[in-house]
PyMOL CGO cylinders between C-alpha atoms (Angstrom):
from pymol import cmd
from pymol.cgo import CYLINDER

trace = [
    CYLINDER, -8.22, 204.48, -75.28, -8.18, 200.70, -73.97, 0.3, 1, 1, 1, 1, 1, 1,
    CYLINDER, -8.18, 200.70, -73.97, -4.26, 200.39, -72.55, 0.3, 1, 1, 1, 1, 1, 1,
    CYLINDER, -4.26, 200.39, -72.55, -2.53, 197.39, -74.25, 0.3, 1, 1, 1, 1, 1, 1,
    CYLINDER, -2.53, 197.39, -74.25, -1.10, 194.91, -71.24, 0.3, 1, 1, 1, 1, 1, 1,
    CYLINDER, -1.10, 194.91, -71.24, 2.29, 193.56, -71.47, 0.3, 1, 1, 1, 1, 1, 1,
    CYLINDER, 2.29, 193.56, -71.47, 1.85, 190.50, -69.55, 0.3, 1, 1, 1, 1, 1, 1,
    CYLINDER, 1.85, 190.50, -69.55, 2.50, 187.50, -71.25, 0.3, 1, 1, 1, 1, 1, 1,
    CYLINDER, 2.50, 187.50, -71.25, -1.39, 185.43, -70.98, 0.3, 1, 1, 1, 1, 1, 1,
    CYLINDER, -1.39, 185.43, -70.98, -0.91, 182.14, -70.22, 0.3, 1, 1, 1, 1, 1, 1,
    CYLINDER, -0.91, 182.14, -70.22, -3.29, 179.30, -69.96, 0.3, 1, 1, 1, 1, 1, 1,
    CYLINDER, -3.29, 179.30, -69.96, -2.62, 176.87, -66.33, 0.3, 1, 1, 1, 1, 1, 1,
    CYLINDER, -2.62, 176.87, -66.33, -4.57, 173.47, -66.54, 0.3, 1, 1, 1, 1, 1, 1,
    CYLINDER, -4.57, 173.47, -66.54, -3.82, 171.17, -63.96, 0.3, 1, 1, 1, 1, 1, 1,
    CYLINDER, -3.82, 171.17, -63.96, -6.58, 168.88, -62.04, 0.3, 1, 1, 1, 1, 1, 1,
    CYLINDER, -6.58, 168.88, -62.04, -4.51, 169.04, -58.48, 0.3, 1, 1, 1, 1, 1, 1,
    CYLINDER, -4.51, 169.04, -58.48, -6.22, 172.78, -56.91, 0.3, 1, 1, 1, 1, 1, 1,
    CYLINDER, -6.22, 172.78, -56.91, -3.27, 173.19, -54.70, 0.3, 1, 1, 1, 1, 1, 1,
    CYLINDER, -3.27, 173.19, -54.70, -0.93, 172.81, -57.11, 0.3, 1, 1, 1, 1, 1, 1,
    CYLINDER, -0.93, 172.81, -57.11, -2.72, 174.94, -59.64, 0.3, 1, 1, 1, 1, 1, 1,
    CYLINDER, -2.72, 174.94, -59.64, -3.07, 177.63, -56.72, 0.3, 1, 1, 1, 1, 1, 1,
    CYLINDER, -3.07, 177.63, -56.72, 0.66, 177.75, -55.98, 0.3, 1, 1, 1, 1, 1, 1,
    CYLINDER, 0.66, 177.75, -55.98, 1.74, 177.76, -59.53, 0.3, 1, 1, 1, 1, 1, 1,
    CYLINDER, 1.74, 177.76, -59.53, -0.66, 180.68, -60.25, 0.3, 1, 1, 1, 1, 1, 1,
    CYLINDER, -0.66, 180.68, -60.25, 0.78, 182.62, -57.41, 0.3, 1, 1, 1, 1, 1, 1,
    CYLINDER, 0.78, 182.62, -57.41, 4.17, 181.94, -58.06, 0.3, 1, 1, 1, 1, 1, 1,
    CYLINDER, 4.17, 181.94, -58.06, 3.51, 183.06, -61.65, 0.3, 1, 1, 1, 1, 1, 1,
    CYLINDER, 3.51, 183.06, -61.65, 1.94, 185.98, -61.19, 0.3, 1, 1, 1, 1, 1, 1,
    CYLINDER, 1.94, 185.98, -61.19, 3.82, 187.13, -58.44, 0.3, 1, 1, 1, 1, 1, 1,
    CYLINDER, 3.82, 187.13, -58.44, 7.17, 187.32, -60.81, 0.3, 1, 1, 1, 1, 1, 1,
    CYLINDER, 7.17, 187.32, -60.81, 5.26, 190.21, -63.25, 0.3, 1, 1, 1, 1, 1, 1,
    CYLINDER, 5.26, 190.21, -63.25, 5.27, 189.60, -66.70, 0.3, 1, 1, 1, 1, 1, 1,
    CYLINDER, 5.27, 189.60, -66.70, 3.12, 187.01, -66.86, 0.3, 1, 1, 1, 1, 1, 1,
    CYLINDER, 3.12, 187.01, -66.86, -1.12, 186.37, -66.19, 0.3, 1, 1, 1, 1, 1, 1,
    CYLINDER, -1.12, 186.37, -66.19, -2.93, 183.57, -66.23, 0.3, 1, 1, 1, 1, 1, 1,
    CYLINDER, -2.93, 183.57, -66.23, -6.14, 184.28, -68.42, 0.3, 1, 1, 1, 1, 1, 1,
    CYLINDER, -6.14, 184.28, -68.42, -7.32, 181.08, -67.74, 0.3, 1, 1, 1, 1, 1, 1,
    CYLINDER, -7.32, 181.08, -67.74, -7.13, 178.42, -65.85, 0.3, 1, 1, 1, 1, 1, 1,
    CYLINDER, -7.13, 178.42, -65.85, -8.89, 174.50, -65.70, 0.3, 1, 1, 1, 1, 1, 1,
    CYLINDER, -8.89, 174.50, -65.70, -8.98, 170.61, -64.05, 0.3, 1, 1, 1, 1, 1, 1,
    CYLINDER, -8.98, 170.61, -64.05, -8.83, 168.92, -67.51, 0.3, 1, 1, 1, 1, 1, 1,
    CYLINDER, -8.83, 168.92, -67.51, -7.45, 168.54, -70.91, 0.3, 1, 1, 1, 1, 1, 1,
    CYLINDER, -7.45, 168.54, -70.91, -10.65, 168.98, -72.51, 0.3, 1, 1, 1, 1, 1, 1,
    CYLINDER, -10.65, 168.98, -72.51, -11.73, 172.52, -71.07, 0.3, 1, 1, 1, 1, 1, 1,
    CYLINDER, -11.73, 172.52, -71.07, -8.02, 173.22, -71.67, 0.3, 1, 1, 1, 1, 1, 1,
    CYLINDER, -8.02, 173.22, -71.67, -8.14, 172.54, -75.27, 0.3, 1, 1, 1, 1, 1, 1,
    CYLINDER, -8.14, 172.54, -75.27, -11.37, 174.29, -75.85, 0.3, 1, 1, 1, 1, 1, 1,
    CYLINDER, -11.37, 174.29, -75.85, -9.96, 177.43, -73.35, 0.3, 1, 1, 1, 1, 1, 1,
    CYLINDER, -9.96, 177.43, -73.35, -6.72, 177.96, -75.41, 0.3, 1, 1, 1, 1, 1, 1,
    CYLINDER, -6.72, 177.96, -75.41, -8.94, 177.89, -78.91, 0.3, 1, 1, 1, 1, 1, 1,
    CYLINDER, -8.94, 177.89, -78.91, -11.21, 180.96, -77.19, 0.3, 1, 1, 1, 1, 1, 1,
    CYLINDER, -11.21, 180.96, -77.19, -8.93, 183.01, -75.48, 0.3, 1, 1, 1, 1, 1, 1,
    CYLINDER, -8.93, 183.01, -75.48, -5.32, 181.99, -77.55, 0.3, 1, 1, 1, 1, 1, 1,
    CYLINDER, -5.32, 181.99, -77.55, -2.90, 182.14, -74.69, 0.3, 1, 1, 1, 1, 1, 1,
    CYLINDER, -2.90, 182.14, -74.69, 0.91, 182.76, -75.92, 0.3, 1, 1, 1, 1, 1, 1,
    CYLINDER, 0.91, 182.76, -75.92, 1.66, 179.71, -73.60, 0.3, 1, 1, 1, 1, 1, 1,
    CYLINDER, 1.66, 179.71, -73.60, -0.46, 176.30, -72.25, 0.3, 1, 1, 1, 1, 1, 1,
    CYLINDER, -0.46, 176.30, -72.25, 1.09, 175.01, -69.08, 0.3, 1, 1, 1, 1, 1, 1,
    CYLINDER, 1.09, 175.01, -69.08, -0.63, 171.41, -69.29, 0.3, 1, 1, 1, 1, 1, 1,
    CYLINDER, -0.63, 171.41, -69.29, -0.17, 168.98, -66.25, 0.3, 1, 1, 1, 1, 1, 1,
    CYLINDER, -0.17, 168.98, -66.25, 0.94, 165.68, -67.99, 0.3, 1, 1, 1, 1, 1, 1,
    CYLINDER, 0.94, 165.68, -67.99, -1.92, 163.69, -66.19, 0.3, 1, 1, 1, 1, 1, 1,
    CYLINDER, -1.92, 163.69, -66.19, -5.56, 165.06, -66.21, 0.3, 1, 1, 1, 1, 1, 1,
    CYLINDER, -5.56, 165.06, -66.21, -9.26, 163.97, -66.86, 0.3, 1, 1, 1, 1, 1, 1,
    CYLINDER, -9.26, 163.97, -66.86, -10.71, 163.67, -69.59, 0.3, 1, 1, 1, 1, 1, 1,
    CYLINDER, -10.71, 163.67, -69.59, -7.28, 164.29, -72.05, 0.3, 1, 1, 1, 1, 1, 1,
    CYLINDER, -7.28, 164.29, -72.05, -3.89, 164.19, -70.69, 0.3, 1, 1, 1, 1, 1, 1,
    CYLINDER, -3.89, 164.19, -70.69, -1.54, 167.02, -71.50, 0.3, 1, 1, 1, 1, 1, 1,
    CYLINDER, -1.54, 167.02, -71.50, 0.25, 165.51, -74.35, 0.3, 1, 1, 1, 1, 1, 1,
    CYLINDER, 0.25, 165.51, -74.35, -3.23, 164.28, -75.70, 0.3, 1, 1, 1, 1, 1, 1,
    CYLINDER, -3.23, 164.28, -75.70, -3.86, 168.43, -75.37, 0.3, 1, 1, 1, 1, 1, 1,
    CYLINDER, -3.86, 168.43, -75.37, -0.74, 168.99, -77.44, 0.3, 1, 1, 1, 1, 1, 1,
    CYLINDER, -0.74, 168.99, -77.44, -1.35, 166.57, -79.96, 0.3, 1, 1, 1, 1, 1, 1,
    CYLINDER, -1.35, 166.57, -79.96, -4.98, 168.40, -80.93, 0.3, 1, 1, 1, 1, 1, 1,
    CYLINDER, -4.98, 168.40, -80.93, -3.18, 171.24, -80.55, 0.3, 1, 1, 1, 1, 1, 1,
    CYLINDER, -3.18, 171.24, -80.55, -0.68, 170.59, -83.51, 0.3, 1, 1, 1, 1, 1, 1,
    CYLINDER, -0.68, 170.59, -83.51, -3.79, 168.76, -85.53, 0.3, 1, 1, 1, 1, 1, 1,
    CYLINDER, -3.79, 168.76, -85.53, -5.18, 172.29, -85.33, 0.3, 1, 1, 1, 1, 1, 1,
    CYLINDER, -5.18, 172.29, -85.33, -2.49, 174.27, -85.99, 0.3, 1, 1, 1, 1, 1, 1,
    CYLINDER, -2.49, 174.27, -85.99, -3.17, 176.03, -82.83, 0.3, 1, 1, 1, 1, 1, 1,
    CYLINDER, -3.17, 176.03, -82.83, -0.69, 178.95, -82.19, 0.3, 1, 1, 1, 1, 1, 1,
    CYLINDER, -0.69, 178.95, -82.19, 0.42, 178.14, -78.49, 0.3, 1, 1, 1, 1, 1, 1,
    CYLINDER, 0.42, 178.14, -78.49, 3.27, 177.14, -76.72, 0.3, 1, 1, 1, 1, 1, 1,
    CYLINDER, 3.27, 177.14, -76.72, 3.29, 173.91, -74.65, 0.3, 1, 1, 1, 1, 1, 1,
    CYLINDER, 3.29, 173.91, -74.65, 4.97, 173.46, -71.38, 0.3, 1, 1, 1, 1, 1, 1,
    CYLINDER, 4.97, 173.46, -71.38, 4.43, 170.07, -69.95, 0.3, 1, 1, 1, 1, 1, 1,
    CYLINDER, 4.43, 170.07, -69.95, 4.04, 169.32, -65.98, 0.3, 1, 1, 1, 1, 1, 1,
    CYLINDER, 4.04, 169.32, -65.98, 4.93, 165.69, -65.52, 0.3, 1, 1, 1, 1, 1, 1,
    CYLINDER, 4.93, 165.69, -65.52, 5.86, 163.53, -62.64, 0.3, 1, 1, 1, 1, 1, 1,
    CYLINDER, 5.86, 163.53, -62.64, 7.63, 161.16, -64.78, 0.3, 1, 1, 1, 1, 1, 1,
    CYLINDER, 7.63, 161.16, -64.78, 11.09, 161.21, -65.93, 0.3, 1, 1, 1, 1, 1, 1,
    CYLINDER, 11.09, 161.21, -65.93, 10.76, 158.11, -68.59, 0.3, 1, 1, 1, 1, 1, 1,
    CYLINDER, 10.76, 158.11, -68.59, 12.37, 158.66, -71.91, 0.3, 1, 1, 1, 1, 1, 1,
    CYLINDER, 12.37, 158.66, -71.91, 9.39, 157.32, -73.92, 0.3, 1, 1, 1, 1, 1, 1,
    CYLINDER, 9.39, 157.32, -73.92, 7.31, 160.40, -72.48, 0.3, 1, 1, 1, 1, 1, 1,
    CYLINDER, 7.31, 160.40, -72.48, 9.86, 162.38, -72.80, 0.3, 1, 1, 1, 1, 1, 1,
    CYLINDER, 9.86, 162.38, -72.80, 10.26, 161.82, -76.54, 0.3, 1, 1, 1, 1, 1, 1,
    CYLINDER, 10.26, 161.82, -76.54, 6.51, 161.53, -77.39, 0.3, 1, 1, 1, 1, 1, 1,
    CYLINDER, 6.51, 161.53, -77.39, 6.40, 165.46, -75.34, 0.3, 1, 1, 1, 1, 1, 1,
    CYLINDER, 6.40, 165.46, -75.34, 9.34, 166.24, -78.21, 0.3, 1, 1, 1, 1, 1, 1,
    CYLINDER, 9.34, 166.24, -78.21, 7.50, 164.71, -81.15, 0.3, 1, 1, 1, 1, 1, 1,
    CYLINDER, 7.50, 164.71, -81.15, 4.40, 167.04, -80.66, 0.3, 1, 1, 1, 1, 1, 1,
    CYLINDER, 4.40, 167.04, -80.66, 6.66, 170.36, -80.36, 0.3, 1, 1, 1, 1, 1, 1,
    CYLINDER, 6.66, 170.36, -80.36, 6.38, 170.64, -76.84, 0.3, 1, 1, 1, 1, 1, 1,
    CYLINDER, 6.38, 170.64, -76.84, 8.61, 173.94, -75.88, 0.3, 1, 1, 1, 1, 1, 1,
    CYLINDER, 8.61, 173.94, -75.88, 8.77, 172.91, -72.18, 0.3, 1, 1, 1, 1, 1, 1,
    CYLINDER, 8.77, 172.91, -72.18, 9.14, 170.01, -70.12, 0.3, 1, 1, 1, 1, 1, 1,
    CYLINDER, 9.14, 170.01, -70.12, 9.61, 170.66, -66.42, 0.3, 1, 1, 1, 1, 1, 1,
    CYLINDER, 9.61, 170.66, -66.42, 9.34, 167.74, -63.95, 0.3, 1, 1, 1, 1, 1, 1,
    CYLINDER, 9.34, 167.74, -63.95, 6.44, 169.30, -60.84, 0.3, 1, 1, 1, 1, 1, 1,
    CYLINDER, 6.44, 169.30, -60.84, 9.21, 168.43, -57.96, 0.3, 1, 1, 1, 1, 1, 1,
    CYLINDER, 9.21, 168.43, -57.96, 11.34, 171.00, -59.50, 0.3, 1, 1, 1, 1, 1, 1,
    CYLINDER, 11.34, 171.00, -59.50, 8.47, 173.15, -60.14, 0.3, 1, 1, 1, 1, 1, 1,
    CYLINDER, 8.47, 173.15, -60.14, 8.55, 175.73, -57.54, 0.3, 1, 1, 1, 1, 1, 1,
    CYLINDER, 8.55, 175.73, -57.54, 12.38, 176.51, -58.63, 0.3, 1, 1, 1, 1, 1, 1,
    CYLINDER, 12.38, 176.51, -58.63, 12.30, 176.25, -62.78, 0.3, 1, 1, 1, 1, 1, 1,
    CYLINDER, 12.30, 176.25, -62.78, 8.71, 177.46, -63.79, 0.3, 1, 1, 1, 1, 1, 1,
    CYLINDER, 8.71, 177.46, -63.79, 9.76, 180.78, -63.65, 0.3, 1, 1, 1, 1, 1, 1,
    CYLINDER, 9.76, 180.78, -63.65, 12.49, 180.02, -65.95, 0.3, 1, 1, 1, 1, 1, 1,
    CYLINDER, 12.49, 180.02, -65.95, 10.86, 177.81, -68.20, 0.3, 1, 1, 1, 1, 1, 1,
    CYLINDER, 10.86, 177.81, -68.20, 8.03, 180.37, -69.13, 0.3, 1, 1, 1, 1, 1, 1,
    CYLINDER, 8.03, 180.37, -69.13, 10.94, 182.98, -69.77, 0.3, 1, 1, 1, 1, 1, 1,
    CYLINDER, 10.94, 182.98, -69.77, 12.43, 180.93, -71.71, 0.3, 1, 1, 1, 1, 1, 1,
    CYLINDER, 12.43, 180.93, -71.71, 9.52, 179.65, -73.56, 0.3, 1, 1, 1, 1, 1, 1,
    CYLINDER, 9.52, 179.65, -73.56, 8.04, 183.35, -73.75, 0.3, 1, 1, 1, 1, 1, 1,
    CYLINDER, 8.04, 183.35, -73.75, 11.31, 184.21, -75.98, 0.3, 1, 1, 1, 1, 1, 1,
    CYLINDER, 11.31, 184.21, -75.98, 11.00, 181.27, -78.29, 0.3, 1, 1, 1, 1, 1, 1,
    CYLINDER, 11.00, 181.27, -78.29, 13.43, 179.20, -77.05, 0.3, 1, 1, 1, 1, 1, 1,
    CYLINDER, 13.43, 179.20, -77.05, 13.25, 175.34, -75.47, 0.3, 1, 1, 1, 1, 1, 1,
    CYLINDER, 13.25, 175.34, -75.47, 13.67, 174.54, -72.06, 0.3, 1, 1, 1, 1, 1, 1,
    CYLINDER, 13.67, 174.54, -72.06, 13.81, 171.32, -70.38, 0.3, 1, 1, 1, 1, 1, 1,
    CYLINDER, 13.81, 171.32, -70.38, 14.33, 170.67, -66.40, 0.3, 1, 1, 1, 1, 1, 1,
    CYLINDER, 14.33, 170.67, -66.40, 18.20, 170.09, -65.86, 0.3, 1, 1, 1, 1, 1, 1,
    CYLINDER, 18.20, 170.09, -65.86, 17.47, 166.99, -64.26, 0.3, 1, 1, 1, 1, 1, 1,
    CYLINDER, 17.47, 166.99, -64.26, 16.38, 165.42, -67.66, 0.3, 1, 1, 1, 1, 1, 1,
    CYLINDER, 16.38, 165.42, -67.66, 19.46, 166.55, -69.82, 0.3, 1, 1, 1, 1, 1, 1,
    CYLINDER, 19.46, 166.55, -69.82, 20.19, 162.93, -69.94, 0.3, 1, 1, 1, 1, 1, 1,
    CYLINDER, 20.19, 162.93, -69.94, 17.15, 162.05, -71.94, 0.3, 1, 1, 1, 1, 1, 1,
    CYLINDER, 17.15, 162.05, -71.94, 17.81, 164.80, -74.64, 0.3, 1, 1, 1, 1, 1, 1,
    CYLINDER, 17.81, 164.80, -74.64, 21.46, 163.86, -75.10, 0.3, 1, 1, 1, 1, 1, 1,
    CYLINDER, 21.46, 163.86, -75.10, 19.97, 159.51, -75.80, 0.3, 1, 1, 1, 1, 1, 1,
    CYLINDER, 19.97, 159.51, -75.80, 17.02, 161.39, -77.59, 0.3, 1, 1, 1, 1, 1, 1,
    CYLINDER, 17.02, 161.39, -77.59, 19.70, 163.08, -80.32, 0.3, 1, 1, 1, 1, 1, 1,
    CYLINDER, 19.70, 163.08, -80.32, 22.00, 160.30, -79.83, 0.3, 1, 1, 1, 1, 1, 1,
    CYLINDER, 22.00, 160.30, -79.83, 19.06, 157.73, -81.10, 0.3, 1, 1, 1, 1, 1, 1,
    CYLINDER, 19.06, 157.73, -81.10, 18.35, 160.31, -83.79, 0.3, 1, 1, 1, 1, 1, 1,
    CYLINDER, 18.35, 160.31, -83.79, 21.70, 160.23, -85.30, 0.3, 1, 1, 1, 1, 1, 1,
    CYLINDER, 21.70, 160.23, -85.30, 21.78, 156.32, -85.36, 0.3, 1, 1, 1, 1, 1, 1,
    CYLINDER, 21.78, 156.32, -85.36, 18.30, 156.48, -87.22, 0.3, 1, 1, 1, 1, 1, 1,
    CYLINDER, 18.30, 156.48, -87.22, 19.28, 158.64, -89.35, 0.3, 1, 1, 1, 1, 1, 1,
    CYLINDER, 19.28, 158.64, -89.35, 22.77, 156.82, -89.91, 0.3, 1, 1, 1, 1, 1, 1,
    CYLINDER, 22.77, 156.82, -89.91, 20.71, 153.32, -90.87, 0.3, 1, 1, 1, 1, 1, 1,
    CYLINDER, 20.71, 153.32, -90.87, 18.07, 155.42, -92.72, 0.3, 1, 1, 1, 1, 1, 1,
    CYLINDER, 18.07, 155.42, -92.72, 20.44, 156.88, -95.38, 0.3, 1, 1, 1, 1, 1, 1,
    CYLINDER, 20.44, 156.88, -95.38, 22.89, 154.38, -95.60, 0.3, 1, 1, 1, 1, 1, 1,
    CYLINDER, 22.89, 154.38, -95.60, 26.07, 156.03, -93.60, 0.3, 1, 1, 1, 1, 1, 1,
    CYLINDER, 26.07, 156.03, -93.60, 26.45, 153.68, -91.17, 0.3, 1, 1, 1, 1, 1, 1,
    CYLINDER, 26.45, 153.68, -91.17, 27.85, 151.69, -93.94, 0.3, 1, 1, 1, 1, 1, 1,
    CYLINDER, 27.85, 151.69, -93.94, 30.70, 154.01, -94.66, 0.3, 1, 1, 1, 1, 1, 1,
    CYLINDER, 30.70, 154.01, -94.66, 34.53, 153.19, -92.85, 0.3, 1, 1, 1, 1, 1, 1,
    CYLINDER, 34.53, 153.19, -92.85, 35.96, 156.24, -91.23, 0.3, 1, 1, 1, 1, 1, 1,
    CYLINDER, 35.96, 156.24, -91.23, 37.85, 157.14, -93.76, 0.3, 1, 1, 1, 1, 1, 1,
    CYLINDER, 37.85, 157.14, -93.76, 34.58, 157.32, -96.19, 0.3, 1, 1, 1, 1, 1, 1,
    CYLINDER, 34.58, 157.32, -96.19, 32.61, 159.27, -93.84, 0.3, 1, 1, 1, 1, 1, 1,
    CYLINDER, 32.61, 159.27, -93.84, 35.57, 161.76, -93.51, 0.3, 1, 1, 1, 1, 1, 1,
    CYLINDER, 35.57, 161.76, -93.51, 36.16, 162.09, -97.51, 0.3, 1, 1, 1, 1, 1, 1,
    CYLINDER, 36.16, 162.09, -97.51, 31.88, 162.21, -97.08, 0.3, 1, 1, 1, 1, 1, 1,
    CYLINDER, 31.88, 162.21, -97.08, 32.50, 165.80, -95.34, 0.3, 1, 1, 1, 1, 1, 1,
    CYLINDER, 32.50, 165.80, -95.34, 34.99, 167.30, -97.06, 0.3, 1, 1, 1, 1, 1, 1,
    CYLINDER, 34.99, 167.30, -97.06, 33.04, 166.38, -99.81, 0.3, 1, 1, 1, 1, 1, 1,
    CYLINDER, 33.04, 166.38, -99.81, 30.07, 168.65, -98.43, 0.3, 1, 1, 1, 1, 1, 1,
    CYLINDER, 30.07, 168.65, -98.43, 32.51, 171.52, -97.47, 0.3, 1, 1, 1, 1, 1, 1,
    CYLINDER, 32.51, 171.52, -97.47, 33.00, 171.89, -101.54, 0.3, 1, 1, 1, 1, 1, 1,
    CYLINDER, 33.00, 171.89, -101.54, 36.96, 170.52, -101.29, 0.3, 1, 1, 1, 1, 1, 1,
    CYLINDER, 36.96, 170.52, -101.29, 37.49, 168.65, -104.51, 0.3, 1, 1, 1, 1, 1, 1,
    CYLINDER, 37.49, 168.65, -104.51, 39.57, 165.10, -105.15, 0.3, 1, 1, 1, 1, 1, 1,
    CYLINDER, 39.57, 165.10, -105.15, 42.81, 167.05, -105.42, 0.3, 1, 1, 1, 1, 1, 1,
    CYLINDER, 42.81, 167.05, -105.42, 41.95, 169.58, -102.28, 0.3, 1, 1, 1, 1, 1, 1,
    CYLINDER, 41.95, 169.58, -102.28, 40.90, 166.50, -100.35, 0.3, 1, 1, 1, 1, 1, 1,
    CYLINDER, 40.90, 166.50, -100.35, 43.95, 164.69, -100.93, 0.3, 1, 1, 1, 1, 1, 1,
    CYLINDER, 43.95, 164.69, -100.93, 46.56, 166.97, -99.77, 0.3, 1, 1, 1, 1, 1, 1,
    CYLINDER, 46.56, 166.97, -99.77, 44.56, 167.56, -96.79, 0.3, 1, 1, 1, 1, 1, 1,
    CYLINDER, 44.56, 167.56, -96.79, 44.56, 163.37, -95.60, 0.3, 1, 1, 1, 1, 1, 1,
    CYLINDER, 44.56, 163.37, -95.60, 47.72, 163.00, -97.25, 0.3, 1, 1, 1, 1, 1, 1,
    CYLINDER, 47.72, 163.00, -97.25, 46.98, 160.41, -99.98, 0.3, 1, 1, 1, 1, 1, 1,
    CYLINDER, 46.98, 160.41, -99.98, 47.02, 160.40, -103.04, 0.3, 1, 1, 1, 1, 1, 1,
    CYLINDER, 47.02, 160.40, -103.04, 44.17, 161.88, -105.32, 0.3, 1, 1, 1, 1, 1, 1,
    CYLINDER, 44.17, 161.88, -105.32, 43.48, 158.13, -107.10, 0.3, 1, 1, 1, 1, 1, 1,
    CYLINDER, 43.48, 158.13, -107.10, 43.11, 156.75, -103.15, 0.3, 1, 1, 1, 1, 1, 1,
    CYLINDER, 43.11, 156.75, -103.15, 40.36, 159.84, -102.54, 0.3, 1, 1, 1, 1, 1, 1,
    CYLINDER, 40.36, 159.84, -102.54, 38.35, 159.15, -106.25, 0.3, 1, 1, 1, 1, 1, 1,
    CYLINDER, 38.35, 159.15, -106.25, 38.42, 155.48, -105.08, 0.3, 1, 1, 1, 1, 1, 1,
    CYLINDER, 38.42, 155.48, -105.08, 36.96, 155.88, -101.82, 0.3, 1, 1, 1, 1, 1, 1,
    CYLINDER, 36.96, 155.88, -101.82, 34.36, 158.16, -103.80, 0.3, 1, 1, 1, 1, 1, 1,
    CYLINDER, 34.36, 158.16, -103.80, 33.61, 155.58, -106.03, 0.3, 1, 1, 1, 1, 1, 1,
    CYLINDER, 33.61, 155.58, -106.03, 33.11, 153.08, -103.07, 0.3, 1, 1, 1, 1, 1, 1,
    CYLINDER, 33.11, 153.08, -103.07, 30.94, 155.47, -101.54, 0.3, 1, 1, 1, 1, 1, 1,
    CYLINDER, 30.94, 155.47, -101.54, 28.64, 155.62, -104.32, 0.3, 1, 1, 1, 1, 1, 1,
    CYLINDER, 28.64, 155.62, -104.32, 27.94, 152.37, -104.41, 0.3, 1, 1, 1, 1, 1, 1,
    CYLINDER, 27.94, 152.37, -104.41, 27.57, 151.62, -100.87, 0.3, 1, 1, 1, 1, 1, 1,
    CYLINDER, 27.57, 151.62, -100.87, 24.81, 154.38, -100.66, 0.3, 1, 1, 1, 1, 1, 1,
    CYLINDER, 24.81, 154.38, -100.66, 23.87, 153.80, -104.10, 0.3, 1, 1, 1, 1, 1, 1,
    CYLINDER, 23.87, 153.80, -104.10, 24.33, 157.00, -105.52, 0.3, 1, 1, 1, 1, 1, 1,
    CYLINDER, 24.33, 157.00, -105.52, 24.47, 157.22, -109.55, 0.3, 1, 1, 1, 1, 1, 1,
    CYLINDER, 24.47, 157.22, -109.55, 25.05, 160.32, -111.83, 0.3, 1, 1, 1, 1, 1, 1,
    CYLINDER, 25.05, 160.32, -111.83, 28.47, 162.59, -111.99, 0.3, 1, 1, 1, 1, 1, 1,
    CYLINDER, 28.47, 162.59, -111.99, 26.60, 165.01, -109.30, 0.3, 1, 1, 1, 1, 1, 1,
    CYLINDER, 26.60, 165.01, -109.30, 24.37, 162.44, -107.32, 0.3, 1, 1, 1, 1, 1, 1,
    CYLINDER, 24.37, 162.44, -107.32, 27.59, 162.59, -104.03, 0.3, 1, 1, 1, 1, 1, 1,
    CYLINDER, 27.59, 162.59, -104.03, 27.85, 166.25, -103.92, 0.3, 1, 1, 1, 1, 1, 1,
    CYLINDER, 27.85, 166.25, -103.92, 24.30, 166.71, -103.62, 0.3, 1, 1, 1, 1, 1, 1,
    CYLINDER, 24.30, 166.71, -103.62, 24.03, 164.28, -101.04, 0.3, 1, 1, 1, 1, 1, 1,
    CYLINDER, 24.03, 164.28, -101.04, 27.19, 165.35, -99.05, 0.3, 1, 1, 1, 1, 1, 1,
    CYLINDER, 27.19, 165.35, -99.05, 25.44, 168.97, -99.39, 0.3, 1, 1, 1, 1, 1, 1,
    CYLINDER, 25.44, 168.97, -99.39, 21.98, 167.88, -98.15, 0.3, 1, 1, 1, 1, 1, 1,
    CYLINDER, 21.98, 167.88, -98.15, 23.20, 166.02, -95.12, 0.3, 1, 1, 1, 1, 1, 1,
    CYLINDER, 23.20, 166.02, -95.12, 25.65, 167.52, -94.15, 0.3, 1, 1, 1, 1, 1, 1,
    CYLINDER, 25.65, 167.52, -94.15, 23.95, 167.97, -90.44, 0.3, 1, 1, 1, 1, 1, 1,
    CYLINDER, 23.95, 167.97, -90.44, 24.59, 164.14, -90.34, 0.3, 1, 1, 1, 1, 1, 1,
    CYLINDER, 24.59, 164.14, -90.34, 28.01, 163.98, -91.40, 0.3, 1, 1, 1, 1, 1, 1,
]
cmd.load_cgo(trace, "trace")
């Protein structure tokens, strides 16, 4: 009877040898983990995680051939089931972004390598995100950009404060009457501001602001 291993298999492409070396040692030396396979370039990487479907790809962000968010962006084309850890250098928010846009898991900058790749495969291994400390500032603009988008997108940057507020309420199921005694106006003032509301996000139909209170209210 063949013994099922509870290592975690990971896939380590990076062109640098020493760096490769140390990261495999590192890796292996915590338990839990093996590397199954390991290469010097995207495009052996690629073809390595399609034959041997590592749970995780830990893809140096630079690398012959394809770079490691080139790698990730096949990857998602091919509905490859792998998650991606990127090794960068770089701590530019247009990288950054780009790493978030192809469902990258991971994104560890190599300096802090030695300390957070541990960590980050953990992490990673139990489905959750993890990006190096050092580049919280990027995810906080990342979501912050997001929101604005999303504001301009649907209209809500439009909306006073007052409108966005009645907006929420609205999406918490509190009707006219409910809303009023909670801002302290009266009922009239609330089916106004509903009414304005409407028009500035051009909503028709005795429904049409409930239903779009209820399916945004992440923005709101």
């Amino acid at each position: 009877m063949i013994e099922q291993s509870n290592e975690t298999p990971i896939l380590l492409a990076d062109d640098h040898p020493l760096m490769r070396k140390g990261l495999k040692e590192m890796i292996e030396e915590e338990g839990g983990f093996k590397i199954i396979a390991e290469t010097n370039n995207g495009e052996s990487a690629l073809a390595l995680i399609e034959q041997h479907h590592p749970m995780i790809a830990l893809l140096d962000i630079d690398m012959p051939k394809m770079n490691g968010l080139e790698v990730a962006e096949a990857v998602r084309k091919k509905k490859l089931q792998v998650r991606i850890i990127i090794l960068t250098m770089y701590d530019t928010e247009n990288m950054f972004s780009r790493a978030m846009e192809l469902g990258v898991k991971g994104y560890v900058l190599k300096e802090s390598a030695a300390t957070e790749i541990v960590d980050a495969l953990k992490n990673v291994r139990e489905g959750k995100h993890y990006i190096t400390p050092a580049l919280s500032g990027l995810l906080v603009r990342r979501s912050e950009r997001q929101e604005f988008h999303a504001d301009e997108q649907f209209g809500l940057s439009q909306l006073t404060s007052s409108e966005r507020k009645i907006l929420k309420l609205i999406s918490l199921d509190k009707s006219s009457k409910e809303i009023a005694e909670e801002l302290f106006v009266s009922p009239r003032t609330v089916d106004t501001h509903r009414s304005n509301i409407c028009q500035k996000l051009k909503l028709h139909g005795p429904t049409s602001l409930f239903k779009f209170a209820m399916d945004n209210k992440h923005l709101l």
